[in-house]
Structure formats: C-alpha cells, structure tokens
C-alpha positions as CSV (number, residue, x, y, z in Angstrom):
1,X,125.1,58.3,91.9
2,X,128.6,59.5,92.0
3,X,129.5,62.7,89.6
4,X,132.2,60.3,88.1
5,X,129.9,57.3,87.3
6,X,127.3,59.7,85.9
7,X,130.2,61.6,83.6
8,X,130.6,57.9,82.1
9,X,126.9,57.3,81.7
10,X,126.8,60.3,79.8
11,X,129.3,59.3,77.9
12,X,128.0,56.1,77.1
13,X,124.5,57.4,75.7
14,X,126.9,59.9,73.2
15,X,127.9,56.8,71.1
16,X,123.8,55.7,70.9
17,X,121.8,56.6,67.7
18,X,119.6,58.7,68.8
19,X,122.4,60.3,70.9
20,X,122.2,63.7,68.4
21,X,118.6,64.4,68.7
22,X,117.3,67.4,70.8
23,X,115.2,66.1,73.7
24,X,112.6,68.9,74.3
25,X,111.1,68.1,77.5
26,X,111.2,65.2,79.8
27,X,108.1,63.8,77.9
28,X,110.5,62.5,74.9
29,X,109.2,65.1,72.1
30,X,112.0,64.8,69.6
31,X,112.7,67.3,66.7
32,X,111.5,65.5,63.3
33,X,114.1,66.7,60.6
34,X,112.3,68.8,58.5
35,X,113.6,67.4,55.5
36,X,111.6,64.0,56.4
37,X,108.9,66.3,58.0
38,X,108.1,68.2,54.3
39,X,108.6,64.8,52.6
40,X,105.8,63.5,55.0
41,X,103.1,67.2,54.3
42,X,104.0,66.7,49.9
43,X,103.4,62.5,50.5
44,X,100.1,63.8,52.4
45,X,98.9,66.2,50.2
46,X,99.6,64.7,46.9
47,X,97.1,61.7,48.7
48,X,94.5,64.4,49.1
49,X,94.8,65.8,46.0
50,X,94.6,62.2,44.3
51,X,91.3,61.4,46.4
52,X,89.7,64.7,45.4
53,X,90.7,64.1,41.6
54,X,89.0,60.4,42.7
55,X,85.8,62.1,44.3
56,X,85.5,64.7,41.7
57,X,85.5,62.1,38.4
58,X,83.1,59.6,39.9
59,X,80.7,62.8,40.4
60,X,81.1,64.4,36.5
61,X,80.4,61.1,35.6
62,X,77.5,60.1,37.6
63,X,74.6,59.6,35.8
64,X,71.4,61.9,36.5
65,X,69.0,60.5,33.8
66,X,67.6,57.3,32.8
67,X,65.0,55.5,30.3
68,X,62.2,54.0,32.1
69,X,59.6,51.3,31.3
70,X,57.1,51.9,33.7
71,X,55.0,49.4,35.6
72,X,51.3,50.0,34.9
73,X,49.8,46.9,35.9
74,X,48.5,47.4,39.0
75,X,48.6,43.3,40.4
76,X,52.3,43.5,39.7
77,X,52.5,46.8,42.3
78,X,50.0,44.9,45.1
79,X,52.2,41.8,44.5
80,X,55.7,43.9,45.9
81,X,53.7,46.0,48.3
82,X,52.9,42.4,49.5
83,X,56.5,42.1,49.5
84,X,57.9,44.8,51.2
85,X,54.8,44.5,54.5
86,X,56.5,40.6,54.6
87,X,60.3,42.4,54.5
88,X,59.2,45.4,57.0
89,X,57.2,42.9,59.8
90,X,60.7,41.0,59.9
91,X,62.6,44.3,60.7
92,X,60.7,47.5,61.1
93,X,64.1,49.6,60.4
94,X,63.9,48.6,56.4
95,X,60.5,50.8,55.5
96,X,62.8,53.1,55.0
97,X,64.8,51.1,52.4
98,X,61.5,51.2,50.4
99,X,61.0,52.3,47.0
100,X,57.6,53.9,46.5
101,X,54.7,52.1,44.4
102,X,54.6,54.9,42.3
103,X,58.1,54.3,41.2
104,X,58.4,50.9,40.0
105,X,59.8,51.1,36.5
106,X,62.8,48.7,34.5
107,X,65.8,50.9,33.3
108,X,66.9,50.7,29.7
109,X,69.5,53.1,30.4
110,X,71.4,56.0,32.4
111,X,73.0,59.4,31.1
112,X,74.6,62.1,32.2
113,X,72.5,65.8,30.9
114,X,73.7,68.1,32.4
115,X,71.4,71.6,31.2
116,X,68.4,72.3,28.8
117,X,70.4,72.4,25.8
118,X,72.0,68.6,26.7
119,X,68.0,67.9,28.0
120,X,66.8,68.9,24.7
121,X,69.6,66.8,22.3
122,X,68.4,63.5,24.8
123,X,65.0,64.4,24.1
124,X,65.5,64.4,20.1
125,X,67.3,61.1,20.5
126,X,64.2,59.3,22.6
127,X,62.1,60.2,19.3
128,X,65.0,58.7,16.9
129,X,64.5,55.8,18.9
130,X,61.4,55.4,18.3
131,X,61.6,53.7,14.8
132,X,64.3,51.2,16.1
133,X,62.1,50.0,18.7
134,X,59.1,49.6,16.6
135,X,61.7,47.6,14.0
136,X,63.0,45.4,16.5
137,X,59.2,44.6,17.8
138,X,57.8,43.8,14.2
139,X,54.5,44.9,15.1
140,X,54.6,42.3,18.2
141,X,53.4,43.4,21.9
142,X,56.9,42.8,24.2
143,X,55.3,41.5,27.5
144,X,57.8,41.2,30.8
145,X,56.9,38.4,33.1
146,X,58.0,39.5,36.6
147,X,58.7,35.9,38.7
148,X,61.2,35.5,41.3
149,X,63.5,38.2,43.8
150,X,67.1,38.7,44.3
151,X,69.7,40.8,45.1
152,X,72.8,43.2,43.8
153,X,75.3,42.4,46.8
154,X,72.1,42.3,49.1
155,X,72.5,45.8,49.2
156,X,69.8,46.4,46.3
157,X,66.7,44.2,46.2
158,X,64.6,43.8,42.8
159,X,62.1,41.4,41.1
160,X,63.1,39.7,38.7
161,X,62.3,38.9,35.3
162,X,61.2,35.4,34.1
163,X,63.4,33.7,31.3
164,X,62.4,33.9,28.2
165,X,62.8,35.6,24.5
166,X,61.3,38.8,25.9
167,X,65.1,39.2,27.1
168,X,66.9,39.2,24.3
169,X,64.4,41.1,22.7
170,X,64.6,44.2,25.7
171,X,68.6,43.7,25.4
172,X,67.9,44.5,21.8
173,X,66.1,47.7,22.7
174,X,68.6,48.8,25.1
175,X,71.5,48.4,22.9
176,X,69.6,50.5,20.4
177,X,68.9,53.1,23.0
178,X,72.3,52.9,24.1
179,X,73.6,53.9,20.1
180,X,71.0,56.4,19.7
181,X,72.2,58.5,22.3
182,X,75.7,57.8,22.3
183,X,76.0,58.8,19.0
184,X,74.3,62.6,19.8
185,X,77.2,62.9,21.8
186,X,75.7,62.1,25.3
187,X,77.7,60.3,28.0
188,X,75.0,57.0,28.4
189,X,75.7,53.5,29.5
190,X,77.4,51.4,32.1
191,X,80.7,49.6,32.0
192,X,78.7,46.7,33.5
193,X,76.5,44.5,31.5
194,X,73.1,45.5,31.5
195,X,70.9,43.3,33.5
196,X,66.8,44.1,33.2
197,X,65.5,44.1,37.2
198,X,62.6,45.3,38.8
199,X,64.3,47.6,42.1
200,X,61.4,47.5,45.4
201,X,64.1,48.2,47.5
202,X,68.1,50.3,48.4
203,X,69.5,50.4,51.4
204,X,70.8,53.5,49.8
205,X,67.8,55.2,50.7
206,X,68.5,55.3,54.2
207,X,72.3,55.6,55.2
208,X,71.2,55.1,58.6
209,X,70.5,51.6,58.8
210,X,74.3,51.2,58.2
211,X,75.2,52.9,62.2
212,X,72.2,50.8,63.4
213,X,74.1,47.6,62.2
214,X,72.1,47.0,59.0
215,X,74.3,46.3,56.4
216,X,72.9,43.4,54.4
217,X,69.4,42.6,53.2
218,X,69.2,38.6,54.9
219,X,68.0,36.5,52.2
220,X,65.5,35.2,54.7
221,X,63.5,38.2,54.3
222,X,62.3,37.4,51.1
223,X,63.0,33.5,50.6
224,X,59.3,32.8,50.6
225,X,59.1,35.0,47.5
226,X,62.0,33.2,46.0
227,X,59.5,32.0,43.1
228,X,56.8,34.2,43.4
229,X,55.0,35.3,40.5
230,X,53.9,38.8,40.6
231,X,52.2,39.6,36.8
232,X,53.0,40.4,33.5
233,X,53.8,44.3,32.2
234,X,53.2,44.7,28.5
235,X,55.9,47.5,27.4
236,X,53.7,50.6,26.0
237,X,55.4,53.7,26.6
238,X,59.8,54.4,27.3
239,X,60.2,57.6,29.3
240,X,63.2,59.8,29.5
241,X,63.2,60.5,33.7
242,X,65.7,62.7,36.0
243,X,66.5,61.2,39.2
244,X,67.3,64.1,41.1
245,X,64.2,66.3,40.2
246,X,60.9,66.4,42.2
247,X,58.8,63.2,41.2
248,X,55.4,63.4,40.3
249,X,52.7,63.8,43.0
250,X,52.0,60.0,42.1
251,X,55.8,59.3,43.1
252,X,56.8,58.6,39.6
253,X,60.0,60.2,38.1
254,X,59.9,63.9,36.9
255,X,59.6,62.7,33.0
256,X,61.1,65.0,30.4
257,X,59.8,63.2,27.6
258,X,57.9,59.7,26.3
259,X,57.9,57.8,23.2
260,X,54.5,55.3,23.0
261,X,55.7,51.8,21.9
262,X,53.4,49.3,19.7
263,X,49.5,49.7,19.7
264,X,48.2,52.7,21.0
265,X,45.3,51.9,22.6
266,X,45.4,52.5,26.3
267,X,49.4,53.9,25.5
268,X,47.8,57.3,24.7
269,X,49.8,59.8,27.1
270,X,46.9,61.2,29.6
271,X,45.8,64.7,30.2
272,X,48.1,65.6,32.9
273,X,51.3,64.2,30.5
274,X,49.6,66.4,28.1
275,X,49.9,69.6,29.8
276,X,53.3,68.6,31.0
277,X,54.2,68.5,27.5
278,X,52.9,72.0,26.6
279,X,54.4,73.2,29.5
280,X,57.5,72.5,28.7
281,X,57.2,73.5,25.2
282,X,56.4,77.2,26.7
283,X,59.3,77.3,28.8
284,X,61.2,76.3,26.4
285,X,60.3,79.3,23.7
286,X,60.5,81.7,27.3
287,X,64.0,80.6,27.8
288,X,65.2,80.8,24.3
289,X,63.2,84.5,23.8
290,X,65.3,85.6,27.2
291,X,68.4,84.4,26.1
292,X,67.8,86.3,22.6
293,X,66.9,89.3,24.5
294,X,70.5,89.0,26.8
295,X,72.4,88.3,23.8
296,X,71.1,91.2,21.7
297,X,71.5,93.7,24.8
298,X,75.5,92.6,25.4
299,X,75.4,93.2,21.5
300,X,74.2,96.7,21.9
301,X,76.7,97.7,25.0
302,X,79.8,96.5,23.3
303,X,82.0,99.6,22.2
304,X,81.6,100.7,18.7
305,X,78.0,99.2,18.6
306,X,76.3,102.6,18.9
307,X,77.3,103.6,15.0
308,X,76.1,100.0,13.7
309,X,72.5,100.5,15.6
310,X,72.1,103.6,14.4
311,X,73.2,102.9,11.0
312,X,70.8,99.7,10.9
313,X,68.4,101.8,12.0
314,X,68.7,104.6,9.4
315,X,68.5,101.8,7.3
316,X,65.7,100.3,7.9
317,X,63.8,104.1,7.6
318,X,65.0,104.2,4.2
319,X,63.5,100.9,3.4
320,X,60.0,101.7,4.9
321,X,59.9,104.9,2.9
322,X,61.1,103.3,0.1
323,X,58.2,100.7,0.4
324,X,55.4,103.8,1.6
325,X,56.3,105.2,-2.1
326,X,55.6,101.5,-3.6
C-alpha cells in the first residue's frame, strides 16, 4: 500500500463516528466517557440498594411464630407416614422434603415476636382468646375430617380438609385469633386468604433437590391418595409455637404457650408441658430480677447519684430508729 493511498484511507476513517475515540491497543479497548461510565456505577448501585431495601423488608416482616392445632390422633399420623413411604419409593431424593410425624399440626395463624417482652404480650393474647373460642364453639366439640391431598404450586404438599361446617367454623376462630393479636399491637396475618391444610411435605426443606432437577412435586406421586381418608382430629388444645427454635425431642414445635379448647378430659396439658410451663415462669422472674439489678446499678453510676444514695440512705436510718423507738 502506497504512502499516498494510505494518507487517504486515513482520511476517510476521520469523517467515521467513532473516528474521535482513543483506540488503546490493537484489541479494540475504547475509552467509555466517564460521564456515561458514572451514569452506568449510580444506575448500578441505586439497583443494589433497591434489592437490599427489597431483601431487607421481606426479612423484618417474616413471620417467626404461629398458632398450631396439633394432630393427636395417631391413625391420622400412620395414614401420611403411609403417604410419604408411597411418595419416597417413587423418588428416593424427596425423604428429605419430609415433615416429621411429630410435627403435623393446622396453622391458625403467623406473627412476627421478635424478643421476650413481644413473646410475653402474644402470650397474654393466646389467653384473651380463649373466651372467643369457647363463644364461637357453644359448648360443641370442633372435629377436622382430614380426606384428600393437594398442593401449593406443587412446591408444598398437604392433606386436606373434608368440606364441611367445621370450616366456617375454624375460619371463625382464626379471624378471632387474627383480632386478638392484632389489636395488642403484634404484626400477625397474611395478605393471602387463609386456607386450613394439613403440610406432610416442602421442598423447602431441602434446597438441594432444586440443582438435582427436582423442582415440582408430580401429581403422580400422590394421585392414589387423591381421596384418601386419613381420620378425624377433634380440636382440644391451640398452641402458640416458634419456628425457628429447637423442637421438642418428639419433633413438635418449641411451644411458648397453650390454651385447652372445649372439654378437658384427655386436653389436660401433660407433665412435661407442665414443667415447661414453670420453667418458663422462672426464667421469666430471673430475667426481669437481672434487668432490675442492671437498671438500678446504671442508676447508681450516673453523676450526681452518689448525694441521692446517700441521702436515701440517711433516710431510711432515720425511719428505722424512728420505728425502734415505736
């Protein structure tokens, strides 16, 4: 290529677009204008910072307490265990996807508590629902007949209940739960409606199965159960449960607190609830006598505080000789 005929080529590529922009190297790296380039880091950022703000609401307001009904009967727990073998022999992988037998319960409700005092006001409000259950009930037994399975997005799998008045009648209860502790001031409830399910099963429980190409619950599993009748549970206690603490050593949900519902025969709470109970009642007073003692120490150490004691102090003296001389 003659020096001429590459002057003009030059020339040519001046009047091009892209003609004023700094080749680096021969790779084509071109300078970004760092006006575009900060636009590009604040549009970035401010996507961060909106995910985090995202991230960080879902988690204040995730709920980390429920009401339970438990399931006592014990043909209604063989029935699912029954289940969950016919679920696992169709794909080993899902045993992990299991909810415990120990566990089975219907929630009424979820809430947010989020320390002892918050623990305590959801406590008070289990026993002022109490009366409104009992109301609702009129002295009748409410009996859940368990018939049927489904699924939420076949991502959660659950028993369902049977139609019938018994419905209306636990909606009833829930809303009445729902007002109870709403109006205490604790964050309860769902924005969906509530729908009264048995759970046996989440492939929440084990994230895994998603990488191993699990990502649906196949309605085959479990169409043999599709009408299956697994017993009747006859409401007697609600419980106030944490999801997040240690269960029981029977698998059941750390419980806070219980309220017995309708006749108490065979509803009385058992030894080992019983010294749960006191338990917590001890470490209850512990707590509040430590906090006292904390308080009334950073009382003492403030500035100024010194004259006050003492003066209290000469105070009291006076009074005790005043009452020796009584």
């Amino acid at each position: 290529m003659s020096e001429e005929s590459e002057a003009n080529t030059v020339d040519s590529l001046v009047h091009l677009p892209f003609a004023t922009i700094d080749i680096i190297d021969e790779c084509g790296i071109t300078d970004v204008p760092q006006i575009n380039l900060e636009r590009s880091k604040e549009k970035e950022w401010n996507n961060k910072d909106k995910i985090k703000k995202r991230k960080k609401k879902q988690k204040d307001d995730q709920p980390n307490y429920f009401l339970s009904v438990p399931i006592t009967n014990k043909e209604i727990t063989k029935e699912i265990k029954i289940l969950q073998n016919a679920i696992i022999q169709q794909d080993q992988r899902l045993a992990k996807a299991m909810n415990s037998d120990g566990s089975f319960h219907v929630t009424l409700l979820v809430m947010q508590l989020l320390n002892e005092d918050e623990i305590n006001i959801g406590i008070d409000a289990l026993l002022e629902l109490k009366p409104f259950v009992e109301e609702i009930l009129q002295g009748k037994t409410l009996t859940l007949p368990f018939e049927g399975v489904d699924t939420f997005g076949n991502h959660v799998g659950f028993v369902k209940l049977a139609e019938g008045d018994h419905i209306n009648t636990l909606l009833e209860i829930a809303d009445a739960a729902k007002r109870t502790f709403q109006e205490k001031g604790i964050l309860a409830g769902e924005s969906r409606p509530f729908k009264p399910h048995l759970t046996f099963m989440k492939l929440s429980k084990a994230p895994w199965l998603r990488r191993k190409g699990v990502k649906k619950i196949d309605p085959k599993f479990y169409e043999k159960f599709i009408s299956h009748r697994f017993g009747e549970e006859m409401v007697r206690r609600i419980d106030l449960c944490s999801m997040l603490k240690k269960k029981q050593s029977n698998g059941y949900y750390h419980c806070e607190s219980s309220i017995v519902i309708g006749d108490k025969n065979g509803g009385e709470p058992d030894d080992a609830e019983l010294v749960r109970l006191s338990k917590r009642l001890v470490e209850n007073a512990v707590l509040k006598a430590v906090q006292q003692y904390l308080e009334e120490t950073q009382n003492k150490n403030k500035p100024g505080d010194g004259s006050s004691v003492k003066t209290e102090e000469a105070d009291r003296n006076g009074t005790d000789s005043d009452n020796n001389r009584k």
